[in-house]
N, C-alpha and C positions, 0 to 999 in steps of 0.2 A: 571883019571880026574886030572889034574893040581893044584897044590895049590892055583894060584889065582880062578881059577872056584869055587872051594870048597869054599871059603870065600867071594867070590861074591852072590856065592846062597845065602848061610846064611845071610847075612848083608839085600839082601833084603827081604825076608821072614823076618827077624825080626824090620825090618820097616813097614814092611806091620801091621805083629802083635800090633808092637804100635800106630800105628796110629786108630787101628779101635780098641782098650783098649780105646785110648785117647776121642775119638768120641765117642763111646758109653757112657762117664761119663758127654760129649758134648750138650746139646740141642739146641745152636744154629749156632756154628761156621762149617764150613766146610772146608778140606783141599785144598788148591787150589797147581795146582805141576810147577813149573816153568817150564821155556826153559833149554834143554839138550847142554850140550857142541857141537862140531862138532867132527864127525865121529876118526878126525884123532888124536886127544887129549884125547877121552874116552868119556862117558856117565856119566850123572848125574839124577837123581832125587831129586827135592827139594820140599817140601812139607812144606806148612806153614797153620797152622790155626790162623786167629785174631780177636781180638773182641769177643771171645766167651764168653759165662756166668760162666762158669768155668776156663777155659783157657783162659786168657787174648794174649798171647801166645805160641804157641806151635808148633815148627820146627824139622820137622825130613830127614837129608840130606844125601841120599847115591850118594857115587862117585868109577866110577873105570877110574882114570886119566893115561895116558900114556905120559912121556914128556924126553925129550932130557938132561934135566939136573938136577940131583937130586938137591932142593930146600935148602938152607941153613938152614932152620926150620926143617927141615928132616933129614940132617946127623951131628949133634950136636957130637952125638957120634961115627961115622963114618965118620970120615974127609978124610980118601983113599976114599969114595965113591962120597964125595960133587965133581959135576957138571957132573955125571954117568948118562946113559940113566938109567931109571926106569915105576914101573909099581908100581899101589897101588891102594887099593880097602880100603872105611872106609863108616862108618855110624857117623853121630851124631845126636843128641836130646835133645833138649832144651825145657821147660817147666817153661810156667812165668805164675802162677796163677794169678787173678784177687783174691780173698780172701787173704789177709795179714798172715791168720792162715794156708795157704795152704805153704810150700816152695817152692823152685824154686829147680829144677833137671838138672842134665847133664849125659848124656850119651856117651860117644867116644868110637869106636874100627876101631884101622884103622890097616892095614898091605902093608908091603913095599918088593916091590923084587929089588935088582939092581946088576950087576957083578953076579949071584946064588947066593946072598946072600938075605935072608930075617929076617923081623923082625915085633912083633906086637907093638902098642902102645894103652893106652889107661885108663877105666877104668869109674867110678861114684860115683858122688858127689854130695851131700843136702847142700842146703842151706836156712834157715828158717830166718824169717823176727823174727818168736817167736818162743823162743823153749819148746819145751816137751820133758820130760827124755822118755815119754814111745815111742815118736818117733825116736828118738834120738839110743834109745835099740833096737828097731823093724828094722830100718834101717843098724844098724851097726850088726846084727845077723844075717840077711839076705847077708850082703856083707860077714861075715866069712861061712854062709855055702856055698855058692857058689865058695870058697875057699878049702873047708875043703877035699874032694877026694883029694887034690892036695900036701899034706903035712899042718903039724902044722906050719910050719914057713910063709905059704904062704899068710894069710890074715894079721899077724901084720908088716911084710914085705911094702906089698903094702897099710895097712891103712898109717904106718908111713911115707911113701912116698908121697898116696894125703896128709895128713899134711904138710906136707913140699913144697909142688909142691903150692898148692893152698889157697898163704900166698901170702899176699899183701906187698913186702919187701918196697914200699915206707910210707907204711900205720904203718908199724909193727902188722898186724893183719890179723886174717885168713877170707878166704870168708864165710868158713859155716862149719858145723860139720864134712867133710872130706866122707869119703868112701873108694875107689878101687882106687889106681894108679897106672898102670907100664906105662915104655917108652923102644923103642929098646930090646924089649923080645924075646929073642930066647935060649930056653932053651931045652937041648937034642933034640927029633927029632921032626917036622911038625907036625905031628899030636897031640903030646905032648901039645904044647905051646894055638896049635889052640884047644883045648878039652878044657883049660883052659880057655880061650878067650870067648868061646860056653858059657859056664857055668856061665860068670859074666855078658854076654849078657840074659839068659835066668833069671837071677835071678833080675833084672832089674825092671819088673813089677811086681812081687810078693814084691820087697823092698818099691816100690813108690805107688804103687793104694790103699793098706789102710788106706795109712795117708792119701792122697786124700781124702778117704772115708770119715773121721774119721773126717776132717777138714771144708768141701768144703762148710759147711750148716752154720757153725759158724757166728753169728753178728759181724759186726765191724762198726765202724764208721770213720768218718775225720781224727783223731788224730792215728788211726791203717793206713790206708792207705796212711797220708802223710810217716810215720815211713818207711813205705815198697818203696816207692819212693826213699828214700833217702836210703837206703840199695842196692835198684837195682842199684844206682851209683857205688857203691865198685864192682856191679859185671862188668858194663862196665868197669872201671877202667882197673881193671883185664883181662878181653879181651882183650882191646885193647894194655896194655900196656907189657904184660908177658905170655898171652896164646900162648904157638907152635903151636896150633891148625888153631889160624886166622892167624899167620905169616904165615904160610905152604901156607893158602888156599889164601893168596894176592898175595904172593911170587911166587906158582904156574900159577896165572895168573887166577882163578878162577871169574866165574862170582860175582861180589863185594856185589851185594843182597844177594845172596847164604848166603858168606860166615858173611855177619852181619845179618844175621837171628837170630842169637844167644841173640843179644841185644834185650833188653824189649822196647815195643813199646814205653814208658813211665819211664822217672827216675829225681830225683832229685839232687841239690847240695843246703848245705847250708853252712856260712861260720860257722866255729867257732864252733858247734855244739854238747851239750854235754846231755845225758838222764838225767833226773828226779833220785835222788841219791834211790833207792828201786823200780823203777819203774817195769816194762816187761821188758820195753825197754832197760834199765841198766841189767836185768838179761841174757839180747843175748849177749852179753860182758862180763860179769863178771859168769858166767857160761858155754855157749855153745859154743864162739868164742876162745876157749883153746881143744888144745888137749885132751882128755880125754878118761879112758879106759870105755867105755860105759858096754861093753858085764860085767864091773865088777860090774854093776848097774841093771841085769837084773833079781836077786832074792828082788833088794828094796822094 
């Protein structure tokens, strides 16, 4: 079996998996799956739920694209390979609760062949409108054991990387509490890297569906939900302005729904804009939106 088969399977089987986790937490939205690329390009599946009671949005997008010129979003670090025939298979997931107390989630695993060479990218990351230390702990312990088979260096590695990765450098501020990131992973052999890749895809739902749980019932009112509007900006922001992810999927030539599925149906801007000096909303700033070693918070 070929390396891309192998990671094809897996990518969809574990869309499949999230999707019907996602639905079942669901009571009224339903996935509906877009139009597929044509034949000679690759296949796609896009899956988007909206307007649910819990999931205000929630997209989960598998692709195995085939195209004539590697993407300039794609070989950042590979520049002998930029405008290389290539092959690539990726999943992503996005998750935009309607509850303010609920965060918002991302999931990416994509993999690249071009010239025999290959490489994985990817990873996951929380982003909370409010935060909790005990989610905050539960999520960042769940992303090191998923880690943890793979060496001691391998989760503060890839935590300090989404830190860095998923920092708004025009904002000087982070999207959300961070998680998993690698990019251009190829490390000893195939089955190495892709065992590794497995394991932070499988831990995925076990990291996100409690705080779901724990969240999803919580009151809120006007002054919570405007709060969450104007955060889901920082995350458009970020999409659109610094994510490799939608550069790739423009730049590829991807169907443009597809690839802005990511964005929340709903976001704000406001000018000038500063929290209540003690508020909540001053503590998602001046506690959660900073690096922090959580796992050293998890006997508090």
């Amino acid at each position: 079996m070929s390396d891309v088969l192998q990671v094809l399977i897996y990518l969809q089987a574990l869309q499949d998996q999230i999707c019907q986790a996602l639905k079942a937490r669901e009571p009224l939205g339903q996935f509906k799956e877009g139009p597929s690329f044509d034949a000679k390009r690759g296949t796609s599946s896009t899956r988007v739920l909206d307007g649910g009671a819990v999931f205000e949005r929630a997209a989960a997008n598998f692709t195995h694209s085939k195209g004539a010129a590697l993407p300039p979003a794609a070989s950042v670090r590979h520049p002998a390979l930029a405008g290389q025939p290539f092959e690539a298979v990726s999943l992503s997931v996005i998750v935009h609760p309607r509850n303010p107390y609920v965060p918002t989630t991302h999931l990416n695993l994509r993999f690249f062949i071009a010239k025999e060479r290959w490489w994985f990218g990817g990873g996951m990351d929380l982003t909370p409108y409010y935060g909790f230390k005990e989610d905050a702990v539960h999520w960042h312990r769940t992303a090191r054991d998923a880690c943890a088979s793979f060496g001691t260096d391998v989760y503060p590695r890839f935590k300090k990387w989404c830190d860095e990765y998923f920092f708004l450098k025009h904002r000087g501020e982070a999207r959300g509490i961070g998680g998993l990131f690698f990019d251009d992973l190829a490390e000893g052999e195939f089955s190495d890297t892709f065992a590794l890749v497995r394991s932070v895809g499988d831990h995925f739902l076990p990291a996100y569906l409690p705080i779901v749980d724990r969240r999803k019932g919580r009151s809120f009112g006007e002054r919570e939900r405007d709060f969450q509007l104007y955060r889901r900006g920082r995350y458009v922001e970020f999409n659109l302005l610094q994510d490799r992810g939608t550069l790739y999927g423009l730049q590829s030539g991807r169907r443009v729904e597809s690839v802005l599925a990511s964005l929340p149906p709903y976001a704000k801007w406001a000018y000038d804009w500063c929290p209540d000096e003690g508020s909540p909303e001053a503590e998602l700033y001046e506690i959660y939106l900073k690096p922090t070693d959580w796992l050293a918070l998890e006997s508090d």
